[in-house]
N, C-alpha and C positions, 0 to 999 in steps of 0.2 A: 815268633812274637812273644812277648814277655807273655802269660799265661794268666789270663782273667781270672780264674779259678785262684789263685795268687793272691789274687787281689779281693776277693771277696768280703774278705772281712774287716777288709780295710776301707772300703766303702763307704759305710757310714761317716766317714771321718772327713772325706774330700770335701765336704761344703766349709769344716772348720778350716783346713787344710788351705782351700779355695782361696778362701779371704787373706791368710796371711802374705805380707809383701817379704820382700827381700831384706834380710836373709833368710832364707828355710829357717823356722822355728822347728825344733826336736819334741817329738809329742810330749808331754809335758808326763805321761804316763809310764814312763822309761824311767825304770828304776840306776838310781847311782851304784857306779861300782863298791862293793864289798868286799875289800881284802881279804885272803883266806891265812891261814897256818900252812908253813911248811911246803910254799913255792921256791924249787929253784932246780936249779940243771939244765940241761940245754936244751934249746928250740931251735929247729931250721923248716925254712917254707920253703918249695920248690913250685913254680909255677907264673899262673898269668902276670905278662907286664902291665896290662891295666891296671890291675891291682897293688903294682910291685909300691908306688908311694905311699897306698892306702897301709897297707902290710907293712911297712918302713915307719912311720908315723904313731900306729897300735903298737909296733914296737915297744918305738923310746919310749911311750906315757907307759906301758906295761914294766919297761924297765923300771922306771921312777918309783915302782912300785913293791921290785923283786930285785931289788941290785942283783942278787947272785942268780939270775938266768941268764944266760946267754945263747944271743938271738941271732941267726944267720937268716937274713934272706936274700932270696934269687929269680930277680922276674923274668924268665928268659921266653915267655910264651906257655898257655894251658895244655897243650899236647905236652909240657913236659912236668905236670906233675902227675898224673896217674904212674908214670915210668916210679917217679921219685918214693909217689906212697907205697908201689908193690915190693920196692929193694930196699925198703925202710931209710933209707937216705933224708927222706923229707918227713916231718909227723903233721906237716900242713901245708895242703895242696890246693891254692888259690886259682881258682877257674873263674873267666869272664862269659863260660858257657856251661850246658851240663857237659857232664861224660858221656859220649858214647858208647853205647850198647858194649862195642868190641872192648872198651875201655872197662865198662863194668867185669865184663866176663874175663877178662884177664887178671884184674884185682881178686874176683870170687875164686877163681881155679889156684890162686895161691892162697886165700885167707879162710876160704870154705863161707866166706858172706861175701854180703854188699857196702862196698863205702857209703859213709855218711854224706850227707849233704846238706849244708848249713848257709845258711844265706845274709848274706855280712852286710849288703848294703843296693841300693838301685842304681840304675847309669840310664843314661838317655845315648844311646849310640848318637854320634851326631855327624849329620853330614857336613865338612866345613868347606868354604871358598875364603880365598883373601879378602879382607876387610874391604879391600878399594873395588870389590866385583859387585856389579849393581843387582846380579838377578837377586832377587826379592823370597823366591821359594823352590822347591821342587817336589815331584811323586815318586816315589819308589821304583815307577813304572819308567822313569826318566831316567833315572837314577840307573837301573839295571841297564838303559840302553848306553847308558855312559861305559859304564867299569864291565859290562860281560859281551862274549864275543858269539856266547848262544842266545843270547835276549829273548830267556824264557817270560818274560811279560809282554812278549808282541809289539814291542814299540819300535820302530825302525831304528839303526844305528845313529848313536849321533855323537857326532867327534869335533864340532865348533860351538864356540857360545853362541853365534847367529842362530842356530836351530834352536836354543831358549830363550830367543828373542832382545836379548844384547845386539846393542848397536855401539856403534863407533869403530876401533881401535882394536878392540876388544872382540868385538863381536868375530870379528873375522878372523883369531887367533885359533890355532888348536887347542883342545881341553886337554891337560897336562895333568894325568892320574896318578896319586900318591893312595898307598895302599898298606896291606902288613903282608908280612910273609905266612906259611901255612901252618907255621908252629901255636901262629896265633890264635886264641879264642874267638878274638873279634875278628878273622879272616874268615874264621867259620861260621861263626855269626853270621856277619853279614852275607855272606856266600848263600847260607839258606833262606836266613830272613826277605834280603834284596834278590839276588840273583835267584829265588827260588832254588839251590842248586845246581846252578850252571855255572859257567866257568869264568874265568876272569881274561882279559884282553891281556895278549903280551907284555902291551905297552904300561901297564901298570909298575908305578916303581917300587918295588916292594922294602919296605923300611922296618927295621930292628925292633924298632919300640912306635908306641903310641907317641911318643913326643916328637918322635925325628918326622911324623907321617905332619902333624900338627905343623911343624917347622918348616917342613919343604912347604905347606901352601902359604905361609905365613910371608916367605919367601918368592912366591911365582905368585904373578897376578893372572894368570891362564890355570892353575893350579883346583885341586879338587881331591877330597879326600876324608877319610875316614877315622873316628876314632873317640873311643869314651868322654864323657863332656868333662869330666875330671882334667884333660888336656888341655881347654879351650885356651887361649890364648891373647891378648890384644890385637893382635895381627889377624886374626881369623873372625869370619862368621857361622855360627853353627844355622842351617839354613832350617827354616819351619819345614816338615814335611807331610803329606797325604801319602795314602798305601796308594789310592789309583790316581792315572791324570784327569786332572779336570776337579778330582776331591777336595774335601776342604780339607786345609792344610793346617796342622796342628805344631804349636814351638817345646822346643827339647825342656821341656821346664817340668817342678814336680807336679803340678795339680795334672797334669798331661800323664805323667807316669802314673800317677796312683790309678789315674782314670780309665788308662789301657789308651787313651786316645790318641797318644805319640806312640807313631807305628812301629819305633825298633826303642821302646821301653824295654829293657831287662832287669834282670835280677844276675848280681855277683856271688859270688858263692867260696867257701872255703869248704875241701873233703879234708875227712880223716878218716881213717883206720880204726873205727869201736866195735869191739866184741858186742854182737848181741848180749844184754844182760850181766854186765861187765863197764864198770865208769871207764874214761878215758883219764890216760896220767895227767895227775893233777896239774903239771904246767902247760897237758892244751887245752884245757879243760878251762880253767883259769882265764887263759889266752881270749877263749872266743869268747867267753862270759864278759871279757871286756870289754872287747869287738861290738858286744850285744845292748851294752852299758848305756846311760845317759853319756860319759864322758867320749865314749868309742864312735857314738854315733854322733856326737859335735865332731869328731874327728874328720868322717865322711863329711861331711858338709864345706868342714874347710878346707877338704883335698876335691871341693869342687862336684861330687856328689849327692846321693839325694837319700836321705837316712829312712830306715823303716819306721814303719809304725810301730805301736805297741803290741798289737794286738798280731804282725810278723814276727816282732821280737821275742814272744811268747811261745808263737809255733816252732821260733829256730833254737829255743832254751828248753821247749819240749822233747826235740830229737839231740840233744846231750845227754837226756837221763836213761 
């Protein structure tokens, strides 16, 4: 679960936060970007497809900014940018989870440190159903019995929509599970967050990207699945959810995030490669300052997103220097 401690300082700010209706207002305390002298040379991101739009999008405005950078990115799943930052391949490695341990220690056994970890923007994982499926909510605990075949939550198996209380047509259909494959951050995510660690059910269709998992339920009305609310869709519903059954159930939205109260809140993150005591080259440097920006963080919002606070964006411009 996204990490309260996270969130601490941001706190205060939820009751303003609370009030504002849609769209996400960007704290008003988030400094505008400040061009620098002598940006340019190449960029490439290797890593999370959650993030591959977000990373696409800081691009272009970044370009608009440095005509002579040139910018490759590659969202192919977060297991593949630790590979990218240790063989220098990639100088920005966007994760929709942190690194693990093994991840760390293999970056340190080449670099003689630890990669950095900079956190670019919030997501609400969201559990979606087709727009035309009446359940109304779900718990984690439901949830685990759906997608895993260990159901470390103790909830009995359950593989029709009858067992969450749909009636009709419907009800009596099998639950058709749309998923990511294990390259994915948010498989991992979710795997520890929901399944506690346990395993996922065969029958899970495992999909490329965050958008094809999106699209296949968008597509089946038996359908069920996962993935960053950056995805959502017209065709889908992102369902309210409770960590236990019977909990109160909380909606994927920010006042939920900032609050810890939306049970698979996270945080996105972009690594890099900085020498302890040692700036990073000025065009990734640059890069995430923009990321970091008033302008960067309208960006997250409109790629559906939920932008940091000031008082986050302070702590992720602390670990640049």
């Amino acid at each position: 679960m996204f990490k309260k401690s996270i969130l601490t300082a941001a706190l205060l700010m939820v009751t303003v936060v609370a009030s504002q209706a849609a769209p996400t207002k960007i704290d008003s305390k988030i400094k505008k970007y400040a061009p620098a002298a002598g940006v340019a040379g190449n960029l490439s991101s290797i890593g999370s497809d959650t993030l591959n739009n977000l990373m696409t999008y800081w691009a272009e405005g970044f370009k608009k900014k440095y005509p002579n950078v040139n910018i490759q990115i590659e969202g192919k799943g977060s297991s593949t940018a630790p590979p990218a930052l240790i063989s220098a391949t990639a100088q920005l490695g966007p994760m929709s989870r942190e690194m693990k341990s093994s991840e760390i220690e293999q970056f340190e056994k080449k670099f003689g440190y630890k990669p950095t970890k900079i956190g670019v923007a919030l997501d609400s994982l969201a559990v979606y159903v087709n727009k035309d499926n009446p359940i109304k909510s779900l718990s984690l605990d439901e949830v685990d019995a759906i997608f895993s075949k260990t159901r470390k939550r103790g909830v009995p198996e359950i593989t029709t929509w009858k067992q969450l209380g749909v009636t009709g047509n419907l009800g009596e259909k099998p639950i058709s599970l749309y998923g990511r494959n294990s390259a994915s951050g948010t498989y991992g995510y979710f795997k520890e967050h929901t399944l506690k660690n346990g395993d996922y059910k065969n029958t899970v269709k495992e999909q490329p990207g965050s958008a094809s998992v999106v699209e296949g339920v968008a597509h089946d009305i038996t359908g069920i699945g996962y993935s960053g609310i950056g995805y959502a869709t017209s065709g889908v519903r992102a369902l309210p959810l409770s960590d236990k059954k019977g909990g109160k159930v909380e909606a994927a939205n920010y006042q939920n995030v900032l609050s810890g109260k939306y049970p698979l809140a996270r945080m996105l993150y972009v690594y890099v490669a900085k020498k302890p005591g040692e700036p990073l080259p000025k065009v990734v440097e640059e890069f995430l300052k923009f990321a970091l920006s008033k302008e960067g963080q309208e960006i997250v919002v409109k790629d559906g997103y939920d932008p940091l606070t000031a008082q986050m964006v302070q702590n992720q411009l602390k670990a640049l220097k």
